[in-house]
C-alpha positions as CSV (number, residue, x, y, z in Angstrom):
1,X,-17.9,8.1,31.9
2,X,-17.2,6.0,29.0
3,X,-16.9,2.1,29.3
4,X,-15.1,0.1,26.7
5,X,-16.0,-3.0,26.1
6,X,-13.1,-5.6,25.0
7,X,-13.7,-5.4,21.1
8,X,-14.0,-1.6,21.0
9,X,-11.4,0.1,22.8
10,X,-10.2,2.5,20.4
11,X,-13.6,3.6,19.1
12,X,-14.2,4.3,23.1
13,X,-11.1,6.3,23.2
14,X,-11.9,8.4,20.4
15,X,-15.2,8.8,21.7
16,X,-13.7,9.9,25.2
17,X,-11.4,12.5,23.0
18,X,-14.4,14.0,21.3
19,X,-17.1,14.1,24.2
20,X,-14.3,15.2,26.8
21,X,-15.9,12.0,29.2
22,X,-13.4,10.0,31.4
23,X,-12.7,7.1,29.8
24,X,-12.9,3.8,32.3
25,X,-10.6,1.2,32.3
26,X,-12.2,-2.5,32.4
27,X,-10.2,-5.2,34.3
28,X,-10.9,-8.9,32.8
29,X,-10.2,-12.2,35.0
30,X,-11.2,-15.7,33.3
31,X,-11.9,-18.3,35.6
32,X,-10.7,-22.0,34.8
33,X,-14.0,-22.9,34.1
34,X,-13.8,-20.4,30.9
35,X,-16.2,-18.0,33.0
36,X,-15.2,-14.4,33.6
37,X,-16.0,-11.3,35.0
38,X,-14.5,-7.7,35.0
39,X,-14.1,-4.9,37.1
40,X,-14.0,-1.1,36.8
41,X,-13.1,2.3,38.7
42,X,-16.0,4.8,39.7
43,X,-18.6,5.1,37.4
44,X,-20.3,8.7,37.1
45,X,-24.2,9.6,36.4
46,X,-23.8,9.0,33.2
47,X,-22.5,5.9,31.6
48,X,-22.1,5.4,27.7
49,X,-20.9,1.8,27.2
50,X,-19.3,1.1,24.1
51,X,-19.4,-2.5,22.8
52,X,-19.6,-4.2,19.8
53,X,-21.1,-7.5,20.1
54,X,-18.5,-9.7,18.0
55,X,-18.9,-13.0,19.8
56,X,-20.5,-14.7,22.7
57,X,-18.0,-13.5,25.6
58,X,-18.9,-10.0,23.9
59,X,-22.3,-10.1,24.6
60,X,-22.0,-11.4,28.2
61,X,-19.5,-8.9,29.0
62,X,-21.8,-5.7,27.8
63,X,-24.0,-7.1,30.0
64,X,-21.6,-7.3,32.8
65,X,-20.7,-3.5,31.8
66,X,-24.8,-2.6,32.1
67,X,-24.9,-4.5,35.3
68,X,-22.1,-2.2,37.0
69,X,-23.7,0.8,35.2
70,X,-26.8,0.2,36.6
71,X,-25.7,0.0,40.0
72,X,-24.4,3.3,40.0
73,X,-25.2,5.7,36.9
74,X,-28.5,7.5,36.8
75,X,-28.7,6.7,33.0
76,X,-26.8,4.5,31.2
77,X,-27.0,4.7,27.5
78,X,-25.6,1.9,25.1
79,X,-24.0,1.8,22.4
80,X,-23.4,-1.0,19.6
81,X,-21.1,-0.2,16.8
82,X,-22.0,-3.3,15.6
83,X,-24.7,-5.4,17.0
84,X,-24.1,-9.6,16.8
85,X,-26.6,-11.2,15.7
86,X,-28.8,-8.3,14.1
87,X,-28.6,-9.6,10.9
88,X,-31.3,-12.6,12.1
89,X,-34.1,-10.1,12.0
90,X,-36.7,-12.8,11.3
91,X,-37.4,-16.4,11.8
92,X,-36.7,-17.7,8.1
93,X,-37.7,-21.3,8.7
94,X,-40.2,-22.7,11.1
95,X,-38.7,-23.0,14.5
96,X,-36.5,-20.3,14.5
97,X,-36.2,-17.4,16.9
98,X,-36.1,-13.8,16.0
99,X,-32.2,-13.9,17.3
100,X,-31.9,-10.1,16.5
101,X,-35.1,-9.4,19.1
102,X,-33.9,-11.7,21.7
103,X,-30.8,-10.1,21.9
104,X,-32.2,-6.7,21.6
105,X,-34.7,-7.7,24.4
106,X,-31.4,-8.7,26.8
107,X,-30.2,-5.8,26.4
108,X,-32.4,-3.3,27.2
109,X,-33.4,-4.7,30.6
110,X,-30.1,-2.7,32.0
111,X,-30.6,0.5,29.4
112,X,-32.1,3.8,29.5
113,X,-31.3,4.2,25.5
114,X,-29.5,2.3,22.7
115,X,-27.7,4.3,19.9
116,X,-26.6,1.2,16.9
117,X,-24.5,3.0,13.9
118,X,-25.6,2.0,10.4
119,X,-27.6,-1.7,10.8
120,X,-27.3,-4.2,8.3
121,X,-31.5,-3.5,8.7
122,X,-32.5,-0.1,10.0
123,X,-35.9,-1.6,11.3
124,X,-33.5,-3.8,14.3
125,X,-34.0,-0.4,16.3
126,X,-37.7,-1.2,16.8
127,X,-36.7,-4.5,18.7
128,X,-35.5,-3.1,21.9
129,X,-37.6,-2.0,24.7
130,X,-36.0,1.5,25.0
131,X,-35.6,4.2,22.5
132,X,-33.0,2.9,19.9
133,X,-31.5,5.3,17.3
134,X,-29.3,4.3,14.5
135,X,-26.6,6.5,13.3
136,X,-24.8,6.7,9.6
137,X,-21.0,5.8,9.3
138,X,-20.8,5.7,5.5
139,X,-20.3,9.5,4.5
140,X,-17.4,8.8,6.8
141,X,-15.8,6.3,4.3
142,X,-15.1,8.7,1.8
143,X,-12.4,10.5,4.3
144,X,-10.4,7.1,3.4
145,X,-10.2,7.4,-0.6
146,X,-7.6,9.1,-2.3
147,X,-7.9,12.3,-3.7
148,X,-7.5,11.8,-7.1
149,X,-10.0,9.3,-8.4
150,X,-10.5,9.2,-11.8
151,X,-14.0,9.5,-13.3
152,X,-15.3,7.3,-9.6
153,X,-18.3,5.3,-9.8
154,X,-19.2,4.3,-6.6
155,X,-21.3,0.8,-6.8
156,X,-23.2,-0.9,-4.4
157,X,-23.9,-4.3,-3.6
158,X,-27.9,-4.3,-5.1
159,X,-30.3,-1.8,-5.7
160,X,-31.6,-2.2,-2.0
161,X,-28.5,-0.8,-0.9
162,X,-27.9,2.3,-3.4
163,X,-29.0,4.9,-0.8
164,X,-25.4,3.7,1.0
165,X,-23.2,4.2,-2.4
166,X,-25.3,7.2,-2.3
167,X,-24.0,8.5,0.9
168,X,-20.3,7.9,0.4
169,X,-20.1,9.9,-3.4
170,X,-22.1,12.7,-2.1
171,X,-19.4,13.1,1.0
172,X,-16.7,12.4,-1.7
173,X,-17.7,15.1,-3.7
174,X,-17.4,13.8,-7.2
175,X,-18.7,10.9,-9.1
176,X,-22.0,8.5,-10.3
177,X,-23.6,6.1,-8.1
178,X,-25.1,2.5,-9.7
179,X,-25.6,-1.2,-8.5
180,X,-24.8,-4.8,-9.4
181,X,-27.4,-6.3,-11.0
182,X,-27.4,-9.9,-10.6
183,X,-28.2,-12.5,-13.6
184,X,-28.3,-16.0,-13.6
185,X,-27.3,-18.3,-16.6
186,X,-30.2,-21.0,-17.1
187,X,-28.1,-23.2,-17.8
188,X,-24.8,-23.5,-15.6
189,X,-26.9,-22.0,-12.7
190,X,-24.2,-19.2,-11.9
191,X,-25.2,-15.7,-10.8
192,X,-22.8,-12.9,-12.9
193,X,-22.5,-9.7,-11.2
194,X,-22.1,-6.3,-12.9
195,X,-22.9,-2.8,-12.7
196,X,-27.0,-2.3,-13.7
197,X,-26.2,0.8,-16.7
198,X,-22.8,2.9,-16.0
199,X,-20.0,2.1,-18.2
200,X,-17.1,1.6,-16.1
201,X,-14.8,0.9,-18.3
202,X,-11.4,3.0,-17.7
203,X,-12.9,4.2,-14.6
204,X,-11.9,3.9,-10.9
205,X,-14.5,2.1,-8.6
206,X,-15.5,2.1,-5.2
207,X,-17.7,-0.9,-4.0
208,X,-19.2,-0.2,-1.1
209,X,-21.4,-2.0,1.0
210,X,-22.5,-2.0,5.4
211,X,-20.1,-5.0,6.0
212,X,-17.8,-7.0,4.2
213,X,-18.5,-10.5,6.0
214,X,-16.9,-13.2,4.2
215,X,-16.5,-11.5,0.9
216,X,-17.0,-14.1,-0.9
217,X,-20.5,-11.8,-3.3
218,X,-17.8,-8.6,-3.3
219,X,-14.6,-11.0,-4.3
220,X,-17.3,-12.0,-7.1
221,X,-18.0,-8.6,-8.3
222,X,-14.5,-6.8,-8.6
223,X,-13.6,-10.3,-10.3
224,X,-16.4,-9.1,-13.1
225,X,-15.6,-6.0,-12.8
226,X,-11.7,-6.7,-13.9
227,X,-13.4,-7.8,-17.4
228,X,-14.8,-4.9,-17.8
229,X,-11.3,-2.7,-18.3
230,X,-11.4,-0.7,-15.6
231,X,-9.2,1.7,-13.3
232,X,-8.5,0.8,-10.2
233,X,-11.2,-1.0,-7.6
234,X,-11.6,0.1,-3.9
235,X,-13.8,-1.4,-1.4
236,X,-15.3,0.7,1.6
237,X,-17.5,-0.6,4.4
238,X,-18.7,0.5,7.5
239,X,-18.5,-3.0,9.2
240,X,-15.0,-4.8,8.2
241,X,-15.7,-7.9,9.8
242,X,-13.4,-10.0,7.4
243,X,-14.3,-13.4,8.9
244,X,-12.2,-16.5,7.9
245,X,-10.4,-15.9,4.6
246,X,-12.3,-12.9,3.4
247,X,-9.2,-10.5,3.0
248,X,-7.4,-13.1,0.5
249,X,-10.6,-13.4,-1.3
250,X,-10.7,-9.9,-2.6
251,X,-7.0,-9.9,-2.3
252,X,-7.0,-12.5,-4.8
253,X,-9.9,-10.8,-6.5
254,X,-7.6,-7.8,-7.1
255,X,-8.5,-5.3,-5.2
256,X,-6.6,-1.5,-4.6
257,X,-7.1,-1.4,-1.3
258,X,-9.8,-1.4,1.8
259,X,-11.2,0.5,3.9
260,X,-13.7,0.4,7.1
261,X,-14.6,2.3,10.4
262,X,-13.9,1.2,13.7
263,X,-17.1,-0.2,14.3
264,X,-14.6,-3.2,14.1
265,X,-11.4,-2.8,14.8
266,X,-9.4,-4.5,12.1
267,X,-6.2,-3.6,10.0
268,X,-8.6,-1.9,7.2
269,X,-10.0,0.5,9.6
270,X,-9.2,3.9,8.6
271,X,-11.7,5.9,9.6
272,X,-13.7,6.6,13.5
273,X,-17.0,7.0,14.3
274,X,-17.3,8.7,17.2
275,X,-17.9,12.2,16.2
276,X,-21.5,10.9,14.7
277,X,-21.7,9.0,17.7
278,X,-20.9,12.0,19.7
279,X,-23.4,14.0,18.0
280,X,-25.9,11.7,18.8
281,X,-25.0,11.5,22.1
């Protein structure tokens, strides 16, 4: 039996569709005190909660889900689309927790195994106490771009992250892969984005990155990249979290258009998960 949590309820459904489990239905009731709890139907043997961790109440309802999984299931696997809170993978500055492993930590005290689809770092699966396995959404992204791009050049964010770019032209089928390489002027102090060697001039271009946060670095690079004469820009990511004004900034920036998984489910997302997830299941 699948359990949805709040911010995932379409990514469970599709999951449901493609692993032929019953899909639970999750009953929440806020107290005045801004508490809540929820409440589900029969859970089988086997539970698969599916939660991203977008905010506080999301984190305390997984592990509401885990506690009623628990009680009943004889295993109970998790999975984050996206995991809150894994991007603090280190303390950066003395007296700072590890946030990523104390969340990770939380979590598997009511797990038997944690499946995580593409981590903004890949080593946040060695934090939990249970097996973790991470899962790759980016080939998916290409599914979202049209047909008929011309000449593509698919760019990603640094050189750290070309292996993602990578991924997305290979499933697209056509196309050269590159990175922005970032240089400062000495004397103004800004950093200038653009692509490391390809020409893209008269080209169609796909930045791609793991998530678009605030946008404000990818806003920055289809800006330079609209100097450079060329076709049209698309950005994919595999985490559209679009906090605060993000959208307008790459609106603004001039983008063609967006695209992301449900990992999130915003108004970009174009493209599921779940039969990775599934296979990995």
């Amino acid at each position: 039996m699948i359990l949805p949590g709040a911010a995932s309820q379409s990514l469970a459904a599709a999951l449901a569709a493609e692993t032929n489990d019953a899909l639970a239905v999750v009953e929440r009731t806020r107290f005045a005190d801004g508490e809540f709890k929820i409440r589900t139907d029969s859970v089988d043997d086997r539970a698969i909660i599916v939660a991203s961790t977008v905010s506080s109440d999301a984190h305390i309802e997984l592990l509401q889900l885990q506690d009623i999984a628990s009680q009943h299931a004889e295993e109970v696997v998790t999975v984050l689309p996206y995991m809150g809170y894994g991007r603090q993978d280190e303390a950066f500055s003395a007296g700072e927790p590890v946030s990523a492993r104390a969340i990770a930590r939380a979590i598997s005290t009511s797990t038997d195994r944690v499946l995580t689809v593409t981590p903004h770092e890949p080593d946040i699966c060695e934090c939990f106490d249970v097996p973790c396995e991470s899962v790759d959404g980016a080939p998916l992204l290409a599914d979202s771009l049209p047909e008929n791009l011309s000449e593509p050049l698919f760019l990603a964010p640094d050189e750290g992250a070309i292996d993602l770019a990578d991924a997305v032209c290979t499933a697209y089928g056509d196309g050269e892969t590159d990175y922005f390489e970032k240089t400062r002027d000495h004397d103004t102090g800004e950093i200038e984005l653009s692509p490391s060697e390809t020409d893209a001039a008269d080209r169609d271009v796909v930045v791609t990155d793991d998530i678009i946060a605030t946008g404000s670095t990818m806003s920055k690079a289809i800006e330079r990249l609209r100097t450079q004469d060329v076709g049209r820009v698309f950005a994919v990511c595999v985490h559209p979290m679009l906090a605060a004004n993000a959208r307008t900034k790459l609106e603004k920036a001039g983008i063609e258009a967006i695209y992301g998984t449900d990992t999130l489910e915003r108004s970009v997302t174009t493209v599921s998960v779940a039969p990775v997830i599934a296979d990995a299941l």
